[in-house]
ZABA-238526 format. One record per residue (C-alpha): residue in three letters; x negated, y, z. Coordinates in steps of 0.25 Angstrom, whole numbers, padded with zeros to 4 digits, always signed. Layout:
ALAXYZ ...
END
This chain:
UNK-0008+0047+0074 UNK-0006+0043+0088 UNK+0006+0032+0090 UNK+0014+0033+0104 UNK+0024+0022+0108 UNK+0036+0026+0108 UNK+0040+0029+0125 UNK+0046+0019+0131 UNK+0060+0021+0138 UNK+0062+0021+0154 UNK+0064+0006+0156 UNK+0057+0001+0146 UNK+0045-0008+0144 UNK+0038-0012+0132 UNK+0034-0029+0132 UNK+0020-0031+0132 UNK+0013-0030+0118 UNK+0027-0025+0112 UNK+0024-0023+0098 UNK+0028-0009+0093 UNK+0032-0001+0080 UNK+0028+0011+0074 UNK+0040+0022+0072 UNK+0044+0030+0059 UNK+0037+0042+0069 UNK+0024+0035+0071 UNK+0027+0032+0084 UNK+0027+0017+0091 UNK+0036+0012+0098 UNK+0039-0003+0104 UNK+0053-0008+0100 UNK+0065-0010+0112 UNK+0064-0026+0109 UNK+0051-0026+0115 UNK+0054-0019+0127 UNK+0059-0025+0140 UNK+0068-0014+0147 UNK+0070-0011+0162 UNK+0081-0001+0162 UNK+0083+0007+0176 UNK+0095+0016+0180 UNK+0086+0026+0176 UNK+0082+0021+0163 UNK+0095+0020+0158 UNK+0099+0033+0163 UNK+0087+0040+0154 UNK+0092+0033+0141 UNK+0107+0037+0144 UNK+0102+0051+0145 UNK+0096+0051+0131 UNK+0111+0046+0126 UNK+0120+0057+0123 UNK+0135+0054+0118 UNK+0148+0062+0122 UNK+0146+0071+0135 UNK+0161+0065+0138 UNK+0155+0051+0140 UNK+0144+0052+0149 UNK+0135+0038+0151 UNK+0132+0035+0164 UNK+0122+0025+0169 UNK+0123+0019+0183 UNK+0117+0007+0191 UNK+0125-0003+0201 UNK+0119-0011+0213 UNK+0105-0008+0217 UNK+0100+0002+0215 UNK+0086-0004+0215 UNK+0090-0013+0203 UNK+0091-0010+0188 UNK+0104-0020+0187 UNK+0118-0014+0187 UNK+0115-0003+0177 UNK+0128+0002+0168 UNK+0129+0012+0159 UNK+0143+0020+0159 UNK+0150+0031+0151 UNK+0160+0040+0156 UNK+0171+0048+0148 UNK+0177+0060+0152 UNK+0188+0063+0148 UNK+0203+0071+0149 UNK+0211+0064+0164 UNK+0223+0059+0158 UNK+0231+0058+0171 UNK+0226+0071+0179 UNK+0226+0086+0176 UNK+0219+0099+0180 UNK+0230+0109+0186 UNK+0232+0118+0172 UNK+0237+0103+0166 UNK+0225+0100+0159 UNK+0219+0086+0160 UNK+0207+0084+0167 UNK+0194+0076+0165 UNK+0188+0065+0171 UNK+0178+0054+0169 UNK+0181+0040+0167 UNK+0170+0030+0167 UNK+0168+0017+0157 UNK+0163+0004+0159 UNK+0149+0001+0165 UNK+0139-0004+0155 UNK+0128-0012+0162 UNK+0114-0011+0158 UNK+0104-0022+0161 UNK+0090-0016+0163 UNK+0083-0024+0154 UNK+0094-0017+0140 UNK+0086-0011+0130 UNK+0086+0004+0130 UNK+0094+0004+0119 UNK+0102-0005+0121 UNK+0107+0004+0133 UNK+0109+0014+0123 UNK+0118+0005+0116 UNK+0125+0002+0130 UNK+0129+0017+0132 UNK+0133+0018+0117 UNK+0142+0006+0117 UNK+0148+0011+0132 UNK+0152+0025+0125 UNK+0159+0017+0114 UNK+0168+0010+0123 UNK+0169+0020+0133 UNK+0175+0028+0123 UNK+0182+0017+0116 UNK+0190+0017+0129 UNK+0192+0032+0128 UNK+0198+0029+0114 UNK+0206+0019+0116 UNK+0214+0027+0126 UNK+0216+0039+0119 UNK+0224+0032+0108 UNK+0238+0034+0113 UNK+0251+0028+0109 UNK+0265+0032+0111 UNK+0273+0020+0117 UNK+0288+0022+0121 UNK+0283+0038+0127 UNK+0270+0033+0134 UNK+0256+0036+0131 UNK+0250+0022+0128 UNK+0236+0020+0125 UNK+0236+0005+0120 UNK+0222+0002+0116 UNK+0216+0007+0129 UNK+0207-0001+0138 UNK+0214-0003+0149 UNK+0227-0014+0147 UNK+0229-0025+0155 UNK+0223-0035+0149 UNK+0228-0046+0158 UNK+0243-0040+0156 UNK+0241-0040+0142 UNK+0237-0054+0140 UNK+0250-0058+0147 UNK+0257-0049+0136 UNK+0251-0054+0122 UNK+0264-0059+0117 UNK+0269-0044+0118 UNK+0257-0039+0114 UNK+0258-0046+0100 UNK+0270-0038+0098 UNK+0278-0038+0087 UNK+0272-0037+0073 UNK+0283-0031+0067 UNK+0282-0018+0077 UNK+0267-0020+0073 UNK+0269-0016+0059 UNK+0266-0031+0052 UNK+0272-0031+0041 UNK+0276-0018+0038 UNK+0276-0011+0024 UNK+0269+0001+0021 UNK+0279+0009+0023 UNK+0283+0004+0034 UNK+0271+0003+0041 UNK+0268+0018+0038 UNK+0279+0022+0046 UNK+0274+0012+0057 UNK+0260+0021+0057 UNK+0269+0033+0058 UNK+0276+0030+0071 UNK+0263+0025+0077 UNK+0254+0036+0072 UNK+0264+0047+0079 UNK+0261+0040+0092 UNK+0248+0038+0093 UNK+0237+0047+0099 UNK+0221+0048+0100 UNK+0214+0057+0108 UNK+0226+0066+0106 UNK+0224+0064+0090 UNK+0235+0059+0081 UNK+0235+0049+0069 UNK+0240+0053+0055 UNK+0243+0043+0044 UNK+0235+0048+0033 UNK+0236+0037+0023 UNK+0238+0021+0022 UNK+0237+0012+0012 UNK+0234-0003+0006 UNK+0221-0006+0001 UNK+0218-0016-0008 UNK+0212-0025+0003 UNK+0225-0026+0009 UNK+0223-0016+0020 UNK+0229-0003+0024 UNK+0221+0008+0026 UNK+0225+0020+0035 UNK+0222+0033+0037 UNK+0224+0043+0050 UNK+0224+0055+0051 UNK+0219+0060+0065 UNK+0226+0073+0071 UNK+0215+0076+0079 UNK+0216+0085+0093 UNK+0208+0094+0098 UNK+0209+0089+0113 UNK+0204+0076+0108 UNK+0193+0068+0118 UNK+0186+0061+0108 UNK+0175+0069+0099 UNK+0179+0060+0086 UNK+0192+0066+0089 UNK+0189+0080+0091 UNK+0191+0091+0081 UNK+0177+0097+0076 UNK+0172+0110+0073 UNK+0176+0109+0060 UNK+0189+0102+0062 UNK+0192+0114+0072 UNK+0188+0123+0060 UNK+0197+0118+0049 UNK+0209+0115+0059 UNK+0209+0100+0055 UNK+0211+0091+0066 UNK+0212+0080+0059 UNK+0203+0066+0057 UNK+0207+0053+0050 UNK+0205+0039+0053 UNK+0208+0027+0042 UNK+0207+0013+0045 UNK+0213-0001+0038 UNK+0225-0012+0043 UNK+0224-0027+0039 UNK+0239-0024+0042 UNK+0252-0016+0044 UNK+0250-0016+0057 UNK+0254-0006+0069 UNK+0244-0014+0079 UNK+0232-0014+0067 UNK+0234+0001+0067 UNK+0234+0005+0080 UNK+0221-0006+0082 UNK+0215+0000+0070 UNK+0217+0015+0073 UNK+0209+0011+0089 UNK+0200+0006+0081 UNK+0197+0017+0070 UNK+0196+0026+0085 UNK+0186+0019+0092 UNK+0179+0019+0077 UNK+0177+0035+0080 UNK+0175+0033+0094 UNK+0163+0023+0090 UNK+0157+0032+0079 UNK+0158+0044+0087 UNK+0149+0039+0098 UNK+0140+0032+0086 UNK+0137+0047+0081 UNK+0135+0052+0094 UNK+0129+0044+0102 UNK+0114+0046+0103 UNK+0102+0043+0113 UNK+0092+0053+0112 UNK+0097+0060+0100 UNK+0099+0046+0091 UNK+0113+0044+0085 UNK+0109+0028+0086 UNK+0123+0024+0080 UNK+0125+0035+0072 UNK+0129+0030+0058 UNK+0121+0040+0053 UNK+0109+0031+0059 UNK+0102+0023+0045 UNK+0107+0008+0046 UNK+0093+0006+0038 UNK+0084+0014+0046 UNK+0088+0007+0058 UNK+0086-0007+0052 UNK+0072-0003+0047 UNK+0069+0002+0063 UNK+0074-0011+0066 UNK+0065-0021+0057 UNK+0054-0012+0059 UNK+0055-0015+0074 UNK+0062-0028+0077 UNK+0053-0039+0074 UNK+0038-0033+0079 UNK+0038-0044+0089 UNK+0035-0055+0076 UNK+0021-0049+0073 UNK+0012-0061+0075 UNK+0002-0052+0083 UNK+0014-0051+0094 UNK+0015-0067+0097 UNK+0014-0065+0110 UNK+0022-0052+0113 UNK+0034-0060+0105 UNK+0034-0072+0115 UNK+0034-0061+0126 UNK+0045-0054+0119 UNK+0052-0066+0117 UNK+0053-0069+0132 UNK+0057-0055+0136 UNK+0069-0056+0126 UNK+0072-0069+0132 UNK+0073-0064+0146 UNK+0082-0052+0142 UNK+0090-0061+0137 UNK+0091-0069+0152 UNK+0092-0059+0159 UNK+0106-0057+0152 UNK+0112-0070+0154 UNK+0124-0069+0163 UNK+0125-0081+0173 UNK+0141-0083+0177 UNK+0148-0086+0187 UNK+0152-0102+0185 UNK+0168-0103+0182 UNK+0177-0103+0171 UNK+0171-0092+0163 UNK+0158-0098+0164 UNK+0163-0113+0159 UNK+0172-0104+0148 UNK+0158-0097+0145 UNK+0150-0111+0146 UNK+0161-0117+0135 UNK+0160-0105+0126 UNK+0145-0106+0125 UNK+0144-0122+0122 UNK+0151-0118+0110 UNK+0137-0112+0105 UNK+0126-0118+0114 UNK+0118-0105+0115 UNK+0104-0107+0121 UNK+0103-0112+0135 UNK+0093-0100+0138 UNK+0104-0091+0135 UNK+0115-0096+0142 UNK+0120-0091+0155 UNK+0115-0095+0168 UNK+0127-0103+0173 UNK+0124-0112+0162 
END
């Protein structure tokens, strides 16, 4: 049979001589390591197309400066979401957009290493969402203390107050004590409009507590991990559960845990459903084995003895890449800071930056 490569992607270029693979398909194809990469305004919008997510998290892709130049490329995501603070005139809430950080891409990223910029930018932009929605009720106000957006200059001047007490922490509670701790916590606390149930807790034998929630789901919840499906709708159980484990009896190593067990969902929902051209990359469903053997099979071609020359080339192009991102900084007190930190390790002198 006839044996096509396998199309390049807009903005890429295939090295001279690059050595190429042949697919599980038949088909050939030249690996991304042996590609150099020229991404344009345009070249990125095409692979944001093929990346589908949440339709309440658009990806926008936008360039700074010249318009002539490639610099200045970033990838950002939106979130739309309920308005908190304005309402239509029937006394519902509205919706608006807000917008998360810009991600800058430099055109010489791999094409999938773009991907992975997009992916990674959903995860926080909606680890941001997350952490304002879990809400705690402090002396008759709506707190949200894990959120983003603390002074973090204030708080620095605040650290002894911030240590707190241990003892209204829950160190060296009992048990029974403890659970009653949960109780009063737990009744006010909310996520996404959901509530937390203890369900169980308990010593193991390597001296850790395990617990487990129960989550009172609500309908009018943002977040898909937290939204009642068909068949939750079905059997009227609006409920979920989350379990997690404590080193300690400790109010503090809850609350932290519980984020964390959120931003867990948050994670694993975007790893399921994320996809680029119909490909669940991170998907735990994906065979950690297949991938490795995709991986040997393509990673060291450039070693065939017939390729000498191609690997010097290669080599070089790597070596350039890597050049092109050393940051020169400005001279100061973070650059002597920086200079101190790195005579620690006396990295190569090809790879440090410019002002040294």
């Amino acid at each position: 049979m006839t044996l096509a490569i396998e199309t390049l992607l807009a903005g890429e270029t295939a090295l001279d001589n690059a050595p190429k693979t042949e697919l599980a398909d038949g088909r050939l194809c030249i690996p991304q390591h042996y590609l150099s990469y020229n991404h344009t305004l345009q070249s990125v919008e095409a692979l944001v197309l093929d990346i589908e997510y949440d339709p309440r998290y658009p990806v926008f892709v936008s360039k700074e400066g010249d318009n002539q130049s490639q610099t200045g490329l970033y990838i950002q995501v939106g979130i739309i979401g309920v308005d908190n603070y304005q309402a239509t005139n029937n006394g519902e809430a509205e919706t608006k957009i807000v917008y998360g950080r810009k991600w800058r891409v430099e055109p010489q990223l791999p094409s999938s290493e773009i991907i992975q910029t997009v992916f990674l930018a959903l995860k926080k932009a909606r680890e941001h969402e997350v952490r304002e929605l879990l809400r705690l009720e402090h002396n008759q106000k709506t707190t949200t203390p894990f959120n983003n957006h603390h002074d973090l200059p204030l708080l620095a001047h605040s650290q002894q107050r911030l240590k707190g007490d241990q003892n209204e922490n829950g160190s060296g509670s009992t048990i029974a004590e403890f659970n009653q701790q949960l109780d009063q916590v737990l009744s006010i606390l909310n996520y996404d409009g959901s509530r937390f149930e203890l369900m169980s807790f308990m010593r193991r034998p390597s001296g850790q507590y395990l617990i487990e929630l129960i989550v009172k789901q609500d309908p009018s919840s943002q977040l898909k991990e937290m939204q009642l499906n068909e068949t939750q709708l079905s059997e009227m159980k609006q409920q979920g559960f989350i379990s997690f484990f404590l080193g300690e009896l400790n109010i503090n190593q809850f609350l932290h845990q519980l984020m964390q067990q959120l931003i867990v969902l948050s994670d694993r929902h975007i790893d399921e459903n994320f996809s680029y051209r119909g490909f669940t990359r991170f998907s735990w469903n994906n065979s950690v084995e297949a991938i490795a053997e995709i991986s040997a099979e393509v990673r060291q071609l450039h070693k065939d003895e017939t390729l000498n020359n191609f690997h010097q080339h290669w080599q070089k192009t790597n070596y350039e890449t890597d050049r092109s991102r050393i940051p020169t900084p400005a001279p100061g007190e973070l650059w002597d800071k920086i200079h101190q930190q790195l005579k620690q390790f006396s990295p190569q002198k090809h790879t440090l930056p410019a002002s040294a």
